[in-house]
C-alpha positions as CSV (number, residue, x, y, z in Angstrom):
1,X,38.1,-23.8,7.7
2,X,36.1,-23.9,4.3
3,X,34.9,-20.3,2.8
4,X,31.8,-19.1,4.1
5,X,28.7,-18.5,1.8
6,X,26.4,-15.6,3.3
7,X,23.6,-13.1,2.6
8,X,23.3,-9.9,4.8
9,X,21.2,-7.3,4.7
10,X,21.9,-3.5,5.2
11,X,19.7,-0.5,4.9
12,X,20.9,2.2,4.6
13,X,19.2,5.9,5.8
14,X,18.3,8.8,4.7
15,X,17.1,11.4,6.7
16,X,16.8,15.3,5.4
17,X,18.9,17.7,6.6
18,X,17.7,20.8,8.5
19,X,18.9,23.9,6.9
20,X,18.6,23.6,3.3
21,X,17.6,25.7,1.1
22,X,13.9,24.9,-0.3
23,X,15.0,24.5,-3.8
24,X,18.3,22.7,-2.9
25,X,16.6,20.0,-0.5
26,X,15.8,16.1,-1.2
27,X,13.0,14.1,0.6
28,X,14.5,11.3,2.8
29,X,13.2,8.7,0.6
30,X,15.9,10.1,-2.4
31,X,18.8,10.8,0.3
32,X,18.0,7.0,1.1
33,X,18.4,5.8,-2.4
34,X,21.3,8.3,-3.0
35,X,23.2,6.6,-0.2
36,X,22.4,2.8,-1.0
37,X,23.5,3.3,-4.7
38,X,26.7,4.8,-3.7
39,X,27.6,2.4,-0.8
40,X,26.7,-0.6,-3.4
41,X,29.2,0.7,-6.2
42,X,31.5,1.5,-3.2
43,X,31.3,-2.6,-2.0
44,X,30.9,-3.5,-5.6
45,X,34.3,-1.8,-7.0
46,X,36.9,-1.8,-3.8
47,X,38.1,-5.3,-3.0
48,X,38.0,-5.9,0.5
49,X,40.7,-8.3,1.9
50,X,38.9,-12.0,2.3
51,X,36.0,-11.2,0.5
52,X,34.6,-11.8,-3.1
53,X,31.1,-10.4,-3.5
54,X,29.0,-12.6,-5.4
55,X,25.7,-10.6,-5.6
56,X,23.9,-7.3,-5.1
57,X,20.8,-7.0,-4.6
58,X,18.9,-3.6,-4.4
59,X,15.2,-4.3,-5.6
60,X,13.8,-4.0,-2.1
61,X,11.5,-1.0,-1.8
62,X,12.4,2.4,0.2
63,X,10.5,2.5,3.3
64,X,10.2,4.9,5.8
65,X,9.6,5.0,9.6
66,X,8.6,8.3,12.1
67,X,11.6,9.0,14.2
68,X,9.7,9.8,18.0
69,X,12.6,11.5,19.4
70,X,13.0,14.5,16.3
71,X,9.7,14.5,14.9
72,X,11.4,13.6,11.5
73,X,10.4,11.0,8.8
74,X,13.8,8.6,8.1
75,X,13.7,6.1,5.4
76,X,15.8,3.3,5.2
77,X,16.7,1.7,1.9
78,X,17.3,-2.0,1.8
79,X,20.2,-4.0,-0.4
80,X,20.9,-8.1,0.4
81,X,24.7,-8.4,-0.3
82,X,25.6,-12.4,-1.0
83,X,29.1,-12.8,-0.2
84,X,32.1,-15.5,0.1
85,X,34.5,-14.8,2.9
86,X,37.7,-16.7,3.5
87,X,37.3,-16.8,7.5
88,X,34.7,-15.9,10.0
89,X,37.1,-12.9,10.7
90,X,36.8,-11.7,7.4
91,X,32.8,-11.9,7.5
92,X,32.8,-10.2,11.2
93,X,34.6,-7.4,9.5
94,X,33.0,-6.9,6.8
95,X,29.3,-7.1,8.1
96,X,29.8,-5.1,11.7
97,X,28.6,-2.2,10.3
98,X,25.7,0.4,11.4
99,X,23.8,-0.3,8.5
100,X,23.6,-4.1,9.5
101,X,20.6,-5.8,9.6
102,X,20.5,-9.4,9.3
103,X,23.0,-12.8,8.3
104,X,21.7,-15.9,6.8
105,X,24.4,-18.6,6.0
106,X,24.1,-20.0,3.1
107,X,27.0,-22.7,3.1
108,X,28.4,-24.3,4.7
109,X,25.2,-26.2,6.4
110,X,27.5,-26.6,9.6
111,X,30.6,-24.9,11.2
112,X,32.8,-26.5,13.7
113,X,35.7,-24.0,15.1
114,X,38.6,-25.2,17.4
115,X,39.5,-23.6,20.6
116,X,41.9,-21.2,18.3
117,X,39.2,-20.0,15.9
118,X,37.0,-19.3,18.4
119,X,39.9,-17.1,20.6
120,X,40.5,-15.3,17.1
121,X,36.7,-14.6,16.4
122,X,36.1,-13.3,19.9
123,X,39.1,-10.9,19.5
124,X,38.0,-9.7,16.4
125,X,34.2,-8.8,17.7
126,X,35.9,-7.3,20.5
127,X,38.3,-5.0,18.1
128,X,35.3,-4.1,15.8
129,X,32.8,-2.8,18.7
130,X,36.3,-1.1,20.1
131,X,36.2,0.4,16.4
132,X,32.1,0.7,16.4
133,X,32.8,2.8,19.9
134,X,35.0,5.1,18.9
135,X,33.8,6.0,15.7
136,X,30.1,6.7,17.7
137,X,32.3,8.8,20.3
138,X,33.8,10.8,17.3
139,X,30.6,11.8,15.8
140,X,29.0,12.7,19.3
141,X,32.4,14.7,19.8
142,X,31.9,16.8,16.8
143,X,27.7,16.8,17.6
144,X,28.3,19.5,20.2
């Protein structure tokens, strides 16, 4: 298979946290900025396996929704990550993340897989949610 050209898009959140101190506290929209900086120099200076990133893009504006369920203001902060990966493993692993939003394939215009690509891309979707699902379980274990 020939390397994969792709954009994704991740925002990442920021919510405030209860119990700070008045003086010591950020608004979401800084904790949201905060976060995307560090998880851009994060992807920008650790190599992951199979993947070369090409571009980082963090002009999009902060923007903020009203969570219904805690009464709380969350803002998400936007970065568009063009990447090559070697394999559609190497993309699945790298973009199944919480922070995911949306793919867009820049090249190649059309992918064929064979009956074994396919088997290997189903096993690793199934391995990340199996990851995905115990990482949720771990922070719900240590919510109570």
């Amino acid at each position: 298979m020939t390397k994969l050209q792709m954009r994704v898009r991740f925002d990442f959140m920021g919510k405030s946290k209860s119990g700070r101190l008045l003086w010591g506290s950020k608004n979401p929209e800084q904790l949201a900025e905060e976060l995307r900086q560090h998880k851009a120099s994060l992807i920008r200076n650790i190599p992951v396996q199979g993947i070369h990133i090409d571009d980082i893009d963090m002009s999009q504006d902060v923007y903020s929704i009203y969570d219904e369920i805690t009464g709380k203001q969350i803002c998400f902060a936007p970065v568009f990550i063009t990447f090559t990966a070697s394999s559609m493993e190497d993309a699945i692993r790298f973009t199944m993340k919480e922070e995911f939003r949306t793919v867009e394939l820049i090249e190649p215009e059309e992918i064929t897989l064979s009956r074994s690509e396919i088997e290997k891309l189903l096993l690793r979707i199934s391995e990340e949610l199996i990851d995905y699902r115990d990482y949720i379980e771990k922070r719900l274990d240590n919510w109570k």
